[in-house]
FIPAVEX-120710 format. One record per atom (N, C-alpha, C, O): x, y, z. Coordinates in pm, whole numbers, padded with zeros to 5 digits, always signed. Each point is the difference from the previous one (the first is absolute). Layout:
! residues N
XYZ ...
//
This chain:
! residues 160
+09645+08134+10828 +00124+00071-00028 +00062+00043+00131 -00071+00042+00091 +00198-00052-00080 +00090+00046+00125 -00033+00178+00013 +00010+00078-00095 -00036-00055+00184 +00017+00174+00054 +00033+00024-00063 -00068+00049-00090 +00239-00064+00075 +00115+00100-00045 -00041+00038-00167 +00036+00104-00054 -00118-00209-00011 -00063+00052-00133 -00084+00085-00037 -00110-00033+00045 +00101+00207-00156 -00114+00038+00013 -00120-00078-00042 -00016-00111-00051 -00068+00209+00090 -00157+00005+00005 -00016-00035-00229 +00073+00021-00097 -00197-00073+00116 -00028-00005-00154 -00080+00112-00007 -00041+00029-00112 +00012+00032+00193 -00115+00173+00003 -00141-00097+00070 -00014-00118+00031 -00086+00253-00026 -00120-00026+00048 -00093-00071-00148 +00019+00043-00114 -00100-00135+00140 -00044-00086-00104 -00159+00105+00006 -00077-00007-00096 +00051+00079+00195 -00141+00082-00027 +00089+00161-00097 -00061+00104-00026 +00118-00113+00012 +00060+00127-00040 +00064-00050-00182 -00003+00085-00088 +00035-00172+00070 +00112-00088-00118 -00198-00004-00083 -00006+00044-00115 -00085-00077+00157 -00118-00039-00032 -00063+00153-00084 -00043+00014-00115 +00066+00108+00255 -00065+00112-00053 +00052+00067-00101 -00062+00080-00071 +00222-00121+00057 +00043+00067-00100 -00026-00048-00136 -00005+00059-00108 -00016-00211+00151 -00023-00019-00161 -00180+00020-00039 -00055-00044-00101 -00004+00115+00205 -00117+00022-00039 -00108-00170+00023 -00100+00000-00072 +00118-00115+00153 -00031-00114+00036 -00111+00031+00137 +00021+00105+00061 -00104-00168-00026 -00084+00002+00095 +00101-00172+00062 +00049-00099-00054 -00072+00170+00232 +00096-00162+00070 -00099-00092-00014 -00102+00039-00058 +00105-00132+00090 -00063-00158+00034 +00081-00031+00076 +00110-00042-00037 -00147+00058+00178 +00072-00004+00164 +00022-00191-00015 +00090-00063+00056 -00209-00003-00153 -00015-00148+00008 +00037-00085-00059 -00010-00120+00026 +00083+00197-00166 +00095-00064-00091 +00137-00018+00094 +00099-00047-00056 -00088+00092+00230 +00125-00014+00052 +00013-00145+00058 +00097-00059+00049 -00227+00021-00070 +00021-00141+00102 +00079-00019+00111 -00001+00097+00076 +00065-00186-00044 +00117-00014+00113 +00125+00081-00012 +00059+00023+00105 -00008+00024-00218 +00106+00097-00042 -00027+00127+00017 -00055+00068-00086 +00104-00009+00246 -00037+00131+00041 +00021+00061+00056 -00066+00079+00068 +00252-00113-00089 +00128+00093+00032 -00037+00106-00099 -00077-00015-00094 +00161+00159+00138 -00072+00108-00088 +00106-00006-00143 -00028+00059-00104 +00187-00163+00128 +00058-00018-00117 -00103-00108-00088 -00025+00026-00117 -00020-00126+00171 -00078-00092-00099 -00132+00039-00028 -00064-00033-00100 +00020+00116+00209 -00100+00110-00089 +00001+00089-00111 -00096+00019-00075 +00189+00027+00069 +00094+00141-00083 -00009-00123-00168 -00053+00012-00110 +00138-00122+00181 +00011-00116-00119 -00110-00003-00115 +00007+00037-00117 -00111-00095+00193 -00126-00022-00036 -00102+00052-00083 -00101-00054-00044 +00167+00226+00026 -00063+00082-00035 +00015-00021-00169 -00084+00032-00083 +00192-00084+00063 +00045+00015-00162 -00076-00121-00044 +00003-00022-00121 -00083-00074+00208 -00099-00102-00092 -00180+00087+00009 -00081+00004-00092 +00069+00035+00183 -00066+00149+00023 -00034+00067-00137 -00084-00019-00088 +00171+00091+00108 +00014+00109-00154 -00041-00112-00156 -00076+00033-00092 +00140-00141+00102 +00011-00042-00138 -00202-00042+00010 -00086+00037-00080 +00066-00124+00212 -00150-00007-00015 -00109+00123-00040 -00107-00007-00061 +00166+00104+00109 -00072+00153-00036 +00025+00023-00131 -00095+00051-00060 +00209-00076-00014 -00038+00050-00133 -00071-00090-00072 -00093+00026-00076 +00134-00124+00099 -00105-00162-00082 -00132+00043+00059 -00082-00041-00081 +00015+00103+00183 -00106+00032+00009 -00046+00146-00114 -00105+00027-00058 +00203+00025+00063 -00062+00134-00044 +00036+00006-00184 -00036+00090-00076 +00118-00218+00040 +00035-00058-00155 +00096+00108-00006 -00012+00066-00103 +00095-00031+00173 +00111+00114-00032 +00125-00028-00069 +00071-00015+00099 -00019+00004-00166 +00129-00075-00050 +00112+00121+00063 +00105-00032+00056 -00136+00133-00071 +00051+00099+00061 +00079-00003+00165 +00118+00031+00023 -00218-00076+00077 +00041-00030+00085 +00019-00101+00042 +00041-00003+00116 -00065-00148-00200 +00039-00072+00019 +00172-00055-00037 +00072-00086+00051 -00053+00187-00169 +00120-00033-00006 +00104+00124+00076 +00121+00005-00025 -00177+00074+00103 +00065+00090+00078 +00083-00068+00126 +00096+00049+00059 -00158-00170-00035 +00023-00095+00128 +00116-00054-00028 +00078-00033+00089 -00051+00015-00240 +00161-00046-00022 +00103+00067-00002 -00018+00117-00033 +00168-00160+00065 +00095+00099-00011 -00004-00044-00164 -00073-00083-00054 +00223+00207-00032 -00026+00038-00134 +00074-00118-00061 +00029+00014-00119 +00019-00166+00200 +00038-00100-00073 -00088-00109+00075 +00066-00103+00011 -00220+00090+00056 -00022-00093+00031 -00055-00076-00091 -00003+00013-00122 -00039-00093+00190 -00007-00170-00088 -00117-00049+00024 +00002-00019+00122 -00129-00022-00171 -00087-00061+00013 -00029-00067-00107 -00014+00043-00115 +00001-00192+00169 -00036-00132-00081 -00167-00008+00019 -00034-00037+00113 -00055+00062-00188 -00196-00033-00017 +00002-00087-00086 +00034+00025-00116 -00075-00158+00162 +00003-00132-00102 +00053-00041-00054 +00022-00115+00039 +00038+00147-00146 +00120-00057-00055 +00063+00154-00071 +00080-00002-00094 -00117+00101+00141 +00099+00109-00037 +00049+00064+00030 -00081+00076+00052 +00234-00011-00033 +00103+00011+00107 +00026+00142-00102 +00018+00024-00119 -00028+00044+00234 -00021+00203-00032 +00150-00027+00057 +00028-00107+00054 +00073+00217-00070 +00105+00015+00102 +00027+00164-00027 +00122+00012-00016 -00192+00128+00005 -00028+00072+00013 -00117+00064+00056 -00113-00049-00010 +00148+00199+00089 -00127+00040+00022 -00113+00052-00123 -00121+00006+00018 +00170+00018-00109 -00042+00051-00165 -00040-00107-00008 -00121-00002+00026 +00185-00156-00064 -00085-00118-00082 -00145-00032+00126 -00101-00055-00044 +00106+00085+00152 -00108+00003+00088 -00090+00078-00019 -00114-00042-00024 +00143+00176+00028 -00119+00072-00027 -00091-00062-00180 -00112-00047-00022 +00210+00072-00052 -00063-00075-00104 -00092-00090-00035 -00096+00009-00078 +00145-00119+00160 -00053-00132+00019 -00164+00024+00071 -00104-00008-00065 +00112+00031+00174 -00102+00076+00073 -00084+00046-00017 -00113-00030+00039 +00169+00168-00143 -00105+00034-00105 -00084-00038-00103 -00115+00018-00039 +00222-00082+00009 -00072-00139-00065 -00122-00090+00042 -00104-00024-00062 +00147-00016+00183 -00089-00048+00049 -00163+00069+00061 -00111-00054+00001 +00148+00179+00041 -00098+00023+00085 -00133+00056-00144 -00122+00004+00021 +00175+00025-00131 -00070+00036-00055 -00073-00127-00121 -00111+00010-00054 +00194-00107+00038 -00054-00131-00033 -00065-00091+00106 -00070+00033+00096 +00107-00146-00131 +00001-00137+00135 -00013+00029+00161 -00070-00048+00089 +00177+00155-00093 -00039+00022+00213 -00112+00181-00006 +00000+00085+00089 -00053-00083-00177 -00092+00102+00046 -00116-00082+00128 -00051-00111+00018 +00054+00261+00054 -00111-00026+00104 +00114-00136+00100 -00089-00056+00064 +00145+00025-00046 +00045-00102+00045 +00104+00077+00161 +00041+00117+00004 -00026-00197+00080 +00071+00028+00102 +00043-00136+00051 -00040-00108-00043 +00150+00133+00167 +00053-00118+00043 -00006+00057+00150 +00009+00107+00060 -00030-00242-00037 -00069-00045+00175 +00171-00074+00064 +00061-00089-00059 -00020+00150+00178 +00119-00108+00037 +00014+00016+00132 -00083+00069+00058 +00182-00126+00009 +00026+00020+00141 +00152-00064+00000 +00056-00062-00090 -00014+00094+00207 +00182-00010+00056 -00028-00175+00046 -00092-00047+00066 +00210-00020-00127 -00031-00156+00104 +00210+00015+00050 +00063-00078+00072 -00019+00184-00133 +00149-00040+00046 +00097+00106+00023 +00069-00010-00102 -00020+00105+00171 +00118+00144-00047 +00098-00044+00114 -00007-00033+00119 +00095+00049-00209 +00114+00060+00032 +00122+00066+00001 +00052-00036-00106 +00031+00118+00166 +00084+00104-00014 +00150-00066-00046 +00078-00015+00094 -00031-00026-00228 +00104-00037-00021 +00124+00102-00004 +00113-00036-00033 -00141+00145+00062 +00121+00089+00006 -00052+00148+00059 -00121+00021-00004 +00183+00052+00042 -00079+00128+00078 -00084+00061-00110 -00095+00076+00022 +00140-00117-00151 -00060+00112-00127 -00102-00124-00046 -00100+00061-00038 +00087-00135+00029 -00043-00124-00051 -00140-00103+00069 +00032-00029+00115 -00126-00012-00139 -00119-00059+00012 -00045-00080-00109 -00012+00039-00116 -00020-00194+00178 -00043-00066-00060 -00144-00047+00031 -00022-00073+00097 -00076+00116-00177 -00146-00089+00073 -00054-00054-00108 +00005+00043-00116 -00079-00176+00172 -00093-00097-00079 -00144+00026+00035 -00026-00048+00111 -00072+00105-00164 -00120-00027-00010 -00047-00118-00109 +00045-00064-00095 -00181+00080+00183 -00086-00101-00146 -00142+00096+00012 -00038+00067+00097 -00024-00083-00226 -00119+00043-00040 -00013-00038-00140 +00033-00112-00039 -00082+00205-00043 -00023+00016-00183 -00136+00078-00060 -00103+00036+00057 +00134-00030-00156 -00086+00113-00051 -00162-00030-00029 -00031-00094-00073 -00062+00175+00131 -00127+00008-00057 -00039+00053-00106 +00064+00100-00033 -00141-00128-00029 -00055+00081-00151 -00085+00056+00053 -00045-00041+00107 -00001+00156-00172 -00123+00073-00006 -00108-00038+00089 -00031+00071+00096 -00051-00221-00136 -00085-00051+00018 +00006-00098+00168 -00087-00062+00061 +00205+00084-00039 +00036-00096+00078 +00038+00098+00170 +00049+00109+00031 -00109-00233+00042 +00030+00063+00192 +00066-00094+00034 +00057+00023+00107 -00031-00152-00160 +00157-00077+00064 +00042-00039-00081 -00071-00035-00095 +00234+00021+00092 +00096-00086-00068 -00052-00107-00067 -00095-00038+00068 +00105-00027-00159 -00013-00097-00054 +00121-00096-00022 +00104+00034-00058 -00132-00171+00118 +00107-00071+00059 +00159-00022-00129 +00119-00003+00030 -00187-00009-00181 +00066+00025-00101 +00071+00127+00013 +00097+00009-00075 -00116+00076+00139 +00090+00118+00030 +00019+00046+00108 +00001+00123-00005 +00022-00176+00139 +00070-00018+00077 +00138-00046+00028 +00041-00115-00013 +00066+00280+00077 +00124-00046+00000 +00072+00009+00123 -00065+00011+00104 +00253-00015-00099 +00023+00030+00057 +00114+00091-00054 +00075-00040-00089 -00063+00184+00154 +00093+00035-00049 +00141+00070+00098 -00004+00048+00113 +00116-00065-00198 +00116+00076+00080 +00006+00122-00047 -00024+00029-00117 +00068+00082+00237 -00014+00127-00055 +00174+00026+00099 +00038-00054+00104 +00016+00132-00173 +00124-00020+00021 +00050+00239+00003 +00049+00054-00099 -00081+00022+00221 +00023+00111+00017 +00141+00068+00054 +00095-00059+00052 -00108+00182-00077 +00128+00063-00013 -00059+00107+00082 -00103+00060-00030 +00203-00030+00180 -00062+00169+00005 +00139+00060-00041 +00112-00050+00012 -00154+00189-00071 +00135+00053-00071 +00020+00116+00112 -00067+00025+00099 +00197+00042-00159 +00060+00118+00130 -00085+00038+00016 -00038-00041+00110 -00053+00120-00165 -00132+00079-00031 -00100-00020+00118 -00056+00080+00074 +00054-00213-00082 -00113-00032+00087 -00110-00084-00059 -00061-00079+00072 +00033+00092-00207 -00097-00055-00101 +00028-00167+00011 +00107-00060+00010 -00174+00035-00013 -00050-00157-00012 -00019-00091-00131 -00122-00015-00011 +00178-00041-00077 +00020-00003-00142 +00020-00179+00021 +00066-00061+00084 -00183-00007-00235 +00012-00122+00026 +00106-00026-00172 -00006+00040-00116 +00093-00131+00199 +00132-00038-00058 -00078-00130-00125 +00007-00021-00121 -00061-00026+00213 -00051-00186-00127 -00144-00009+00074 -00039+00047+00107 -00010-00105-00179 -00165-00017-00010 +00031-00163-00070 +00052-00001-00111 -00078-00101+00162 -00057-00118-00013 -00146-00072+00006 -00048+00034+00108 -00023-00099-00161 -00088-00063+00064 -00036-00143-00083 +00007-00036-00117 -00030+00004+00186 -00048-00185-00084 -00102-00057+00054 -00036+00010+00118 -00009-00069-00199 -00165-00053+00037 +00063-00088+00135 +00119-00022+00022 -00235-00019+00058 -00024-00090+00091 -00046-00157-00065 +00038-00113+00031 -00119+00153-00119 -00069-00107-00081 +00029-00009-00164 -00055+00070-00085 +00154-00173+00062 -00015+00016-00143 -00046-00100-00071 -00014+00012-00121 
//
């Protein structure tokens, strides 16, 4: 990002507020403190899929985002939490998702686009399983505020 643009905030601070422990190593090569700051909102969503929170997982969205999981396309923060809940207490109990950054960038001073890949472990499971391995676009907003809010949630298998 050019100077003359603000800051996205401190990404160790965006972390404590939402109550997240950092992973200095989920930064890989992206480690400007704006594409750090970025980073944090795939961060948070891995922390609640760890902790089965639907709560804070759907806190990560603003109150019209959009996330497509397999073939089902949420476009509220309400049909998310729902969904979520859904899940964490059926099918994704015990379950978390493993990912990392392969792409960001700043399409507008308010605006961030990044591609990771990873996918979700079950319970039983310490790596991805290649049937669920993805890649996904995560598409962020920082608002006046300062808050960090993901706009669209994509992901599609690697392998189908």
């Amino acid at each position: 990002m050019p100077s003359n643009q603000s800051s996205w905030g401190d990404a160790s601070a965006h972390l404590a507020d939402a109550g997240v422990a950092e992973d200095t190593s989920y930064y890989r090569g992206f480690t400007s403190p704006d594409e750090k700051a970025a980073l944090t909102v795939a961060m948070r969503i891995q922390a609640a899929w760890a902790a089965n929170d639907p709560d804070a997982f759907a806190s990560v969205f603003a109150d019209n985002g959009s996330l497509l999981m397999q073939d089902n396309q949420l476009t509220s923060r309400e049909q998310i939490r729902s969904y979520m809940r859904e899940g964490f207490e059926g099918p994704y109990r015990g379950a978390r998702v493993k990912g990392w950054p392969v792409f960001l960038t700043f399409l507008k001073d308010d605006v961030a686009m990044v591609v990771t890949e990873g996918g979700i472990m079950f319970a039983d499971e310490s790596e991805i399983a290649p049937e669920r391995f993805i890649r996904a676009t995560w598409v962020i907003r920082r608002e006046p505020s300062g808050q960090l809010r993901l706009l669209s949630h994509q992901s599609s298998p690697v392998k189908g």
